[in-house]
Structure formats: structure tokens, C-alpha cells
N, C-alpha and C positions, 0 to 999 in steps of 0.2 A: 837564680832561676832554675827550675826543675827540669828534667831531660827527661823525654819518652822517646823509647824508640821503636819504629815503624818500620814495614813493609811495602814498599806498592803490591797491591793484588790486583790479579788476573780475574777479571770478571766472569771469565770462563768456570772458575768453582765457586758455587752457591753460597751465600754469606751462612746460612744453618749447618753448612758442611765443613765452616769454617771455625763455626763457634763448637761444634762437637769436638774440634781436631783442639780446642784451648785458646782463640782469639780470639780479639773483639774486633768488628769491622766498623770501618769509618770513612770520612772524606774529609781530603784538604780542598778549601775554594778561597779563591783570592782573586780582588781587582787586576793584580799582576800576572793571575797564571792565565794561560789558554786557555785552560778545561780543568775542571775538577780532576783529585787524583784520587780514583782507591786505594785504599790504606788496607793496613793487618796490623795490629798488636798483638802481643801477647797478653792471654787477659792475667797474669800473675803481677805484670808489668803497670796494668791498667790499672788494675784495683790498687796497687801499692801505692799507685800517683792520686786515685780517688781518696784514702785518707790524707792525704791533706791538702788535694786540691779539688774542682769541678768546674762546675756551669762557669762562666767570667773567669778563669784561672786564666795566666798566661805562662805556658810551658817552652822551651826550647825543644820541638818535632825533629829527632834524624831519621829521616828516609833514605834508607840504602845510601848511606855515607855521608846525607845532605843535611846538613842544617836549616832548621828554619822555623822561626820567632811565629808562633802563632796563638788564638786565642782559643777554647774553646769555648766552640758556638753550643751546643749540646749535649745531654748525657743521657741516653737509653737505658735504664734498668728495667729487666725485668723480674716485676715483683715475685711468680709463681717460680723462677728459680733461682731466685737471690742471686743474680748475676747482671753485670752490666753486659750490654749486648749489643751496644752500637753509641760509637762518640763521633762529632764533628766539628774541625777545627776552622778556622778562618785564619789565611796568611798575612800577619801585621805588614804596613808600609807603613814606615818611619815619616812621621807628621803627618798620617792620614787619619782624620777620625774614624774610630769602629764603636758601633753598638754593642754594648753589652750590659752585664747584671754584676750587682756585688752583694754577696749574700748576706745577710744582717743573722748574728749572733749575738745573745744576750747572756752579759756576766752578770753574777751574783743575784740570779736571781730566787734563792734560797735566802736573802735577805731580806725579802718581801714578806712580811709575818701579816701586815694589817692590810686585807685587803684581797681581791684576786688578779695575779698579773696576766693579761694578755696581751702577744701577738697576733697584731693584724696584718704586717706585713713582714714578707718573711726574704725579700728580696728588693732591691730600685733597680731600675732600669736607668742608662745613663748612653751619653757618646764621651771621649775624650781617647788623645793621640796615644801610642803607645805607650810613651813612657808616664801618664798618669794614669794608668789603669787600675782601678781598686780591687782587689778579691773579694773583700769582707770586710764589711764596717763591724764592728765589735761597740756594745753599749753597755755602761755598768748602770745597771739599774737597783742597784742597792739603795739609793737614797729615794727612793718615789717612793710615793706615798695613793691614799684612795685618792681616788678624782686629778691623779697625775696624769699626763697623756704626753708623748714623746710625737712629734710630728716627723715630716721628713725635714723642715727648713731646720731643726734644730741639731739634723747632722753634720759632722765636718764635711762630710762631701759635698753637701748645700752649700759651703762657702767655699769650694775650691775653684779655683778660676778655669782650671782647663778643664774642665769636667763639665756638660751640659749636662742635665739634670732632664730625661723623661718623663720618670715617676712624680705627679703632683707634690708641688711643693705641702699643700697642704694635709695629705693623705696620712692617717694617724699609724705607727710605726707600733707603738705600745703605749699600752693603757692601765692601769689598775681601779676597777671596778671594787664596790663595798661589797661583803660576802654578801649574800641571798638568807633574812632573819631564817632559821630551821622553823622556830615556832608559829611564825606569820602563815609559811606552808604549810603547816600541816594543820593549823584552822582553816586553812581554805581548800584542805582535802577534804577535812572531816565536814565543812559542807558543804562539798559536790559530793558528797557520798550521802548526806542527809536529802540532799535532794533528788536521789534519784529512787 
């Protein structure tokens, strides 16, 4: 599991004053703790944990010494300065179910000659206890074909047992549609243009 490591912050300095100085600000919240904690990252720290984790990751958080198993619940980028700007964790309790997401990623889909591939869903939402927590379902879709469609039941996570399932079981994941004929369009350019 991945290590980030954190700050508690002083609410007393403005999170914008904190992102100029190179953090990211955030919150730990958990059924266990008292009261949420503000955090500080470094954002050199954050971003390096962002390739190759995010939204539903589960990291091991040290706070000023302390360890602690948590998920994160959120990830704040902002688009106009290509930077993240604010993440927020959730503290796991071992055998407690937590809500979260698992990001679906699709391999080989440069396989796909016949047909156009789309995603429609680009994440599932799910609960299940810590130790079944999914990051990322990964689907090789090199074998589909037009008029294939991937559901959600047809992921492994649909059949995992400690894993409750949010997202519609029946909710289409990916699809490959037949191209759009060129030639069919552009007779039916040529008359909406004759008719006008």
C-alpha cells in the first residue's frame, strides 16, 4: 500500500495561502475520530501519489508521526492551473463497510478496428470492508465487436461477495456502436441544403 505523508494545519492560514506556499489541503473524517482533521500535503507528494492512485485509492495517511489506513473520498483539480488543490480522506475501520468508487480503465482498445468503442461509464460506485476495496477494474476489450455492450453485471466485481454493488447492475459500461455510413450523410446534407 502507498504512503502519503501529512500535516495537520492550523486553520488560522488560509488554504490559497497554503497552495501558493506548494500544498494541497485536505480533511481526514472518520466514524472513529471526534472531529475532522486539517491536513497539509505537499503537493510534489500529492501529485506523485496521483499517477497512480486517486478517487477510491486506499493509501496509508502519516500525520505528524501517525499512521492511518484511509480512503480517499475526493480529488479537487483545478483545471485552469493544472493542479490539484484539495483531497479528502476517510479513516477505514477494519470490518466497517465504506462507500466508494473503482475507476474502470479499458485495455486494448486499439483492437477495436470494426465499429466505434464507447464508454459510458467511466467509474461504479460500491460499499465493501476494507480489505475488499477495489481501485480499478481494468477490461480488455479487444475481443468485442459492433453491437457488443459490456454491462456492469458482467464485471468481476459484480460477483464478488463482500462487495455491494451501488451502481445498476444493469447500467452499460461499454458499447461498440457501427460507424455512421459518410455517404448516407452527406445525402442527407445535400438535401437540407437543397431545401433550403
Amino acid at each position: 500500500m502507498n504512503t502519503l505523508k501529512a500535516e495537520k494545519r492550523s486553520m488560522d492560514t488560509k488554504a490559497k495561502k497554503l497552495r501558493r506556499e506548494g500544498y494541497v489541503t485536505g480533511i481526514v473524517f472518520g466514524r472513529e475520530m471526534k472531529e475532522s482533521m486539517p491536513i497539509k500535503i505537499l503537493k510534489t507528494d500529492a501529485e506523485k501519489f496521483l499517477k497512480t492512485g486517486g478517487k477510491g485509492s486506499q493509501v496509508m495517511l502519516e500525520v505528524d508521526g501517525q499512521s492511518m489506513d484511509v480512503l480517499v473520498k475526493e480529488v479537487d483539480f483545478n483545471p485552469l492551473k493544472r493542479q490539484v488543490d484539495e483531497m479528502d480522506f476517510q479513516a477505514l475501520v477494519s470490518g466497517e463497510k465504506v462507500h466508494s468508487v473503482a475507476e474502470i480503465h479499458l485495455l486494448n482498445h486499439e483492437k477495436v478496428v470494426s465499429g466505434v468503442l464507447e464508454q459510458l461509464l467511466h467509474e461504479v460506485s460500491y460499499k465493501a470492508v476494507p480489505a475488499a476495496l477495489v481501485e480499478k477494474i481494468e477490461i480488455d476489450v479487444s475481443s468485442m465487436r459492433v453491437g457488443d455492450t459490456i454491462k456492469v453485471r458482467d464485471l468481476a466485481i459484480a460477483s464478488d461477495k463482500d462487495v455491494d454493488l451501488m451502481t445498476d447492475l444493469d447500467a452499460a459500461v461499454v458499447t461498440v456502436s457501427p460507424v455512421h455510413n459518410a455517404e448516407a450523410e452527406e445525402e442527407a446534407d445535400d438535401a437540407s441544403s437543397n431545401a433550403q
